[in-house]
C-alpha positions as CSV (number, residue, x, y, z in Angstrom):
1,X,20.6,24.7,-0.9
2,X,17.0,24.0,-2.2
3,X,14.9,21.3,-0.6
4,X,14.0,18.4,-2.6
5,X,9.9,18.1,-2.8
6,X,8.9,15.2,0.1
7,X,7.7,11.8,-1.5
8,X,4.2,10.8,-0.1
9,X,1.7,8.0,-1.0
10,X,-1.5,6.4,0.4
11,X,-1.9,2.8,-0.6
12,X,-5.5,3.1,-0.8
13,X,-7.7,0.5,-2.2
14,X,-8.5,1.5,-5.7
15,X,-12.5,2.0,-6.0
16,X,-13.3,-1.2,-8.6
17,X,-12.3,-3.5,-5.5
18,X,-15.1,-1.4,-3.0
19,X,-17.7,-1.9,-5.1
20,X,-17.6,-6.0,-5.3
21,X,-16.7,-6.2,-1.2
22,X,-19.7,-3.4,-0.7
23,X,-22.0,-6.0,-2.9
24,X,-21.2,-9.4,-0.9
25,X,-21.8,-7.6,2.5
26,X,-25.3,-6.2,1.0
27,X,-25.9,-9.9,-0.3
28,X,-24.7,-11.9,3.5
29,X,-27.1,-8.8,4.9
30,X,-30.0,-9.8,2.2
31,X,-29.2,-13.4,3.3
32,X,-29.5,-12.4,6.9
33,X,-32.3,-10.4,6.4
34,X,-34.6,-13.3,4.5
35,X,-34.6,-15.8,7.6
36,X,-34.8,-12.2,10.6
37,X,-38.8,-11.3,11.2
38,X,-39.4,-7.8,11.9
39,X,-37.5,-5.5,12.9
40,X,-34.3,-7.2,12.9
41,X,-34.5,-6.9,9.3
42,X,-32.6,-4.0,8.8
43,X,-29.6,-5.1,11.7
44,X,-27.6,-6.7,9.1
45,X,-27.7,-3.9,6.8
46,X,-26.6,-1.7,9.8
47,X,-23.8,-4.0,10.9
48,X,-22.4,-5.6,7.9
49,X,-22.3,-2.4,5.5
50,X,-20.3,0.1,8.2
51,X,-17.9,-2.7,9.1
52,X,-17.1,-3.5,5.7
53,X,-16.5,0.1,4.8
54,X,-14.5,0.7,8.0
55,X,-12.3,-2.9,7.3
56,X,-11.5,-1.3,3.8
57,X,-10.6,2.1,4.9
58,X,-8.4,0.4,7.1
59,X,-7.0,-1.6,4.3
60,X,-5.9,1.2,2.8
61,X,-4.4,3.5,5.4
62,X,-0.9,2.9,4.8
63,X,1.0,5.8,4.2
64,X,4.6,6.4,2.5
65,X,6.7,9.0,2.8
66,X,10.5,10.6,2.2
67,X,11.0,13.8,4.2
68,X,13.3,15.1,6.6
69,X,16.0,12.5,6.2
70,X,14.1,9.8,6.6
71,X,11.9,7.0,5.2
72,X,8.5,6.3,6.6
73,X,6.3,3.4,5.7
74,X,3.3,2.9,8.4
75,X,4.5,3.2,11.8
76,X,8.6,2.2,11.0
77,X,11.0,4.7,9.6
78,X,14.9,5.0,8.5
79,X,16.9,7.3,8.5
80,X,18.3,7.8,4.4
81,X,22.0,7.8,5.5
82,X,21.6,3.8,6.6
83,X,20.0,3.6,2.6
84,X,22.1,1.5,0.5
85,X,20.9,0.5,-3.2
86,X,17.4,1.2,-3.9
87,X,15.3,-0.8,-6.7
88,X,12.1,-0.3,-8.7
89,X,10.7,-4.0,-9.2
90,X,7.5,-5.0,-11.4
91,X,5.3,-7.3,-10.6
92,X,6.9,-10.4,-11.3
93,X,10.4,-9.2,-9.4
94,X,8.1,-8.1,-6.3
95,X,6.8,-11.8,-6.5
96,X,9.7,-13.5,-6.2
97,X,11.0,-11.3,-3.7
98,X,8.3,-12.4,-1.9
99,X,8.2,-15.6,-2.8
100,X,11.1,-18.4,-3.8
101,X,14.0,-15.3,-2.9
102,X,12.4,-14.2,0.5
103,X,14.5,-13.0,3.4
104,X,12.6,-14.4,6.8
105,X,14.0,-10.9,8.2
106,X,13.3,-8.3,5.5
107,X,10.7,-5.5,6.4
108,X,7.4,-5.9,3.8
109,X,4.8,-3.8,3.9
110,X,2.9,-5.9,0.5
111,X,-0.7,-5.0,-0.7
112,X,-2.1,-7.6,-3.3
113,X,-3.8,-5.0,-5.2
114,X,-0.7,-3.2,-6.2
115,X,1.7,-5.1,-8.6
116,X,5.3,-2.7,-8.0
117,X,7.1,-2.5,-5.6
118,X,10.8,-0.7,-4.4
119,X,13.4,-2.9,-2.7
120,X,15.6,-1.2,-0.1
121,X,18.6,-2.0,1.2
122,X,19.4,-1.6,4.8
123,X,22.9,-0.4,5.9
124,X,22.9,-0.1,9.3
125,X,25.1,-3.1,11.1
126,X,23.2,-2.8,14.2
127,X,19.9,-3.6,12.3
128,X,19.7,-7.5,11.2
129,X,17.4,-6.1,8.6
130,X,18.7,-6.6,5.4
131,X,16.6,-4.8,2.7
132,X,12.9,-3.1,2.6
133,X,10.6,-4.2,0.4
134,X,7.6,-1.7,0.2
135,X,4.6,-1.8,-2.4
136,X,3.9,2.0,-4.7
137,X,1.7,2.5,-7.3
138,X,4.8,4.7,-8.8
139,X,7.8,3.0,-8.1
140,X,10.0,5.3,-9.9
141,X,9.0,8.0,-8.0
142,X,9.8,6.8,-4.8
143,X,13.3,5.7,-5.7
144,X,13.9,9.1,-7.5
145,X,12.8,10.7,-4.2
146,X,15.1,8.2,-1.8
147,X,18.2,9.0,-4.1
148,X,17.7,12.8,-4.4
149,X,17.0,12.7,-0.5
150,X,19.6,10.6,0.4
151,X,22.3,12.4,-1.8
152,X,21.5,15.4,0.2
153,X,22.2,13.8,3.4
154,X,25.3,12.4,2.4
């Protein structure tokens, strides 16, 4: 029996949202820099400019992933045979999701900067959790992947 191919995904900050932090971190450091004589000049630049760049690498270090029978978002996983029904929501089914239709005990992993999402029901009775709901850029993909996956664990 053939393997299906293992779903994986970065939610990674898409490069038109570096540039305009990268810019207001060089501007506060400009700012800094016009009231610092001397040397101290140049601290900002060397503070301000790594950090941002390390706070939106970080932003963006999520990881998906379907492989081996289980779901992995981050640091949490399931295993696919405690899967139920899996959606592909747009943007506007994502926001109320989170929003006025919000379960206080559903697992969200949410980024702002991507509009899909894929709700995921949770099966397992000892688990209060009653669905996932995990931001993709290709939401299709994912639940193609959970089905196929799942299917074959069945």
């Amino acid at each position: 029996m053939a393997q299906p191919n293992p779903y994986r995904e970065r939610l990674s900050l898409s490069w038109w949202l570096w540039l305009p932090a990268v810019a207001v971190a060089g501007a506060l450091a400009a700012e800094v820099k016009l009231g610092a004589p001397g040397a101290a000049t140049w601290v900002a630049y060397l503070v301000l400019l790594p950090l941002t760049i390390v706070g939106l690498w970080r932003l963006g270090r999520i990881r998906i992933e379907v492989s081996d029978g289980e779901l992995r978002v981050d640091d949490a996983h399931i295993p696919l045979r405690y899967i139920g029904e899996v959606t592909a929501l747009t943007a506007d089914e994502k926001r109320d999701l989170l929003g006025p239709y919000a379960d206080p005990e559903a697992f969200v992993v949410q980024r702002p900067w991507i509009g899909t999402a894929v709700r995921v029901e949770v099966r397992d009775e000892a688990d209060p959790t009653p669905y996932w709901l995990i931001s993709t850029r290709r939401p299709d993909a994912l639940v193609a992947a959970l089905r196929d996956q799942a299917s074959m664990t069945r």
